[in-house]
N, C-alpha and C positions, 0 to 999 in steps of 0.2 A: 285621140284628143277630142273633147265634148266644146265644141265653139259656138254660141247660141249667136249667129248670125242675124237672129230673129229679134231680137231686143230690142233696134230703134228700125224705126218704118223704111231707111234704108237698105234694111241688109249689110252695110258696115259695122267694121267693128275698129278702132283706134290701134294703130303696130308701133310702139315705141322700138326704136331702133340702138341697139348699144353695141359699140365694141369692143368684142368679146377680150380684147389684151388690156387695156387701158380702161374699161369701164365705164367711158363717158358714152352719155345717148347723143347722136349723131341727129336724130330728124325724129319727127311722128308723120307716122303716113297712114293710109286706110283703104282694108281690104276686105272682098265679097269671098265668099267661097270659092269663086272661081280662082284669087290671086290666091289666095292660101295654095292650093291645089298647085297649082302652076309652081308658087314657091319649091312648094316640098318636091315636084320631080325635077325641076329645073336646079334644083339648088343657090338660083339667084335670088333676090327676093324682088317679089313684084308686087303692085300697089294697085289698087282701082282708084285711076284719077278722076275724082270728081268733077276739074274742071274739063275734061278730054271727053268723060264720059267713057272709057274703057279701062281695059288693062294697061299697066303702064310699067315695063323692067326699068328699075333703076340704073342706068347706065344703058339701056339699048342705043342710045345716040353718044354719050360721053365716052362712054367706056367702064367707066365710073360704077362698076356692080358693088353692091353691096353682097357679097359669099356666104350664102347659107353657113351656121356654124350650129344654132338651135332656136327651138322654138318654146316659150311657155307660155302656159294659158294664168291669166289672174281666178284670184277666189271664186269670181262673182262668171267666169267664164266668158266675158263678152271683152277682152281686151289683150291683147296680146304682147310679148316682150320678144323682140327674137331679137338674139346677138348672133353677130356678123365678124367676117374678117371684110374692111373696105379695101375695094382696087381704087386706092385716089380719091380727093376728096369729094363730101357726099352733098353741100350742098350747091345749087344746079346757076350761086353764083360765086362759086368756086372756092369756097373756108371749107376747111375738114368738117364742121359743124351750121347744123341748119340758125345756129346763135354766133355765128362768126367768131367760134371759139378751136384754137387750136389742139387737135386730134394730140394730145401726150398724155404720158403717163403720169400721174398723181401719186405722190405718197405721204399722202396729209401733213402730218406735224415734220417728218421730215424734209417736206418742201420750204416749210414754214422757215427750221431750223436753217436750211440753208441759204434763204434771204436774211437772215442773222447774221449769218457768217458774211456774207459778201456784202451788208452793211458795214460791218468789221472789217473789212478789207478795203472798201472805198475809202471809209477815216481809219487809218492804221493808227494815224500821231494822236488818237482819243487814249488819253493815259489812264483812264478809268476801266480799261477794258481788255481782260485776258486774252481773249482771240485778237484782238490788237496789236497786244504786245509780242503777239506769238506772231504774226503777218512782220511785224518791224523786227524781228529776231533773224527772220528768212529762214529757207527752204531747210536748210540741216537742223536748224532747231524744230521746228513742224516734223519733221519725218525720225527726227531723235525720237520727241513725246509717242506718235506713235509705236517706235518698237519697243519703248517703254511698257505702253499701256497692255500690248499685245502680250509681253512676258507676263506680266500681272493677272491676265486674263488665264494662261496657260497654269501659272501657281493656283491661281483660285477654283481651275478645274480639278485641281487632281484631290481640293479640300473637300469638306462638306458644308460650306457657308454659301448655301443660295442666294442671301442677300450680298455677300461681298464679289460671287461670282455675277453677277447680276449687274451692280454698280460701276467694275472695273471694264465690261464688256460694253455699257454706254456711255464710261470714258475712251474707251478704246470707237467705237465707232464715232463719237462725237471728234474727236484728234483726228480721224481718218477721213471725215466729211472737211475738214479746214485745210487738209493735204491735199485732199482732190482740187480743190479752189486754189490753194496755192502754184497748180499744174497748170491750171487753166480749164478744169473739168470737173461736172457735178453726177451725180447720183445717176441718174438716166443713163449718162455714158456708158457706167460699166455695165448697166440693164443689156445697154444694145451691147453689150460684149458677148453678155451671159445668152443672151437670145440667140446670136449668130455661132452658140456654140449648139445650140440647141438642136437633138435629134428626131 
């Protein structure tokens, strides 16, 4: 890997730090050839603290390493992205994030859709509002729709209507995101299932 260390009068070059499961950037910190170096055999990642004036492992005093996972170089070569697995959180006053933003995982529109839902479930007695009426039905109506949806889903596989197979598969998870909440559980949960099966 070509790192032109040499670009600003430094010797710096900027290390955005992301985590490698969840995606979010954790910190920007900044490194000389030396911490590069040190990263890659050490598999921790190390920073050149400007204000310390040396190398500095992330976590040598907390615990707190950020774990080599990979390293990329930007276009222009002078900036780096390395994603990590964090031991514990990474900022040095204690948030998962150097923006005091909690270390989870995002899944855009689906995050979105499930503050919908659990708006809909705060106000059940809104009579304007199908997932409303489905939270004021209770549990066996919610998990009926679902196996509803789920046979639907199964017919539409064996057709050749992409778009119906399509439609009935985002009624079928949408009914199945309103069951979760009705359990007391969202989206993430079953992630960390799926993870903790993972080999």
């Amino acid at each position: 890997m070509n790192i032109n260390f040499n670009k600003n009068n430094d010797g710096l070059v900027p290390v955005i730090i992301q985590d490698n499961t969840t995606k979010n950037v954790l910190m920007l910190g900044y490194m000389n050839e030396e911490a590069y170096t040190k990263t890659v055999e050490t598999k921790k990642v190390t920073f050149f603290s400007r204000t310390k004036q040396r190398l500095w492992t992330k976590g040598e005093e907390s615990g707190n390493f950020l774990n080599l996972i990979s390293i990329q170089n930007d276009c222009d070569e002078d900036t780096l992205l390395i994603k990590v697995k964090p031991a514990g959180p990474t900022c040095h006053k204690g948030s998962d994030t150097c923006w005091n933003e909690e270390n989870t995982t995002s899944f855009g529109f689906l995050n979105q859709l499930e503050d919908t839902i659990q708006n809909r479930k705060e106000n059940k007695e809104d009579e304007k509002s199908y997932v409303a009426s489905l939270f004021r039905k209770g549990i066996n109506k919610i998990a009926q729709k679902v196996g509803e949806e789920a046979v639907e889903v199964v017919i539409e596989a064996k057709d050749e209507n992409d778009d119906l197979f399509l439609n009935e598969s985002a009624d079928l998870l949408f009914h199945y995101l309103i069951l979760l909440q009705a359990k007391g559980f969202k989206l993430n949960d079953i992630v960390n299932v799926l993870k903790s099966r993972e080999k």
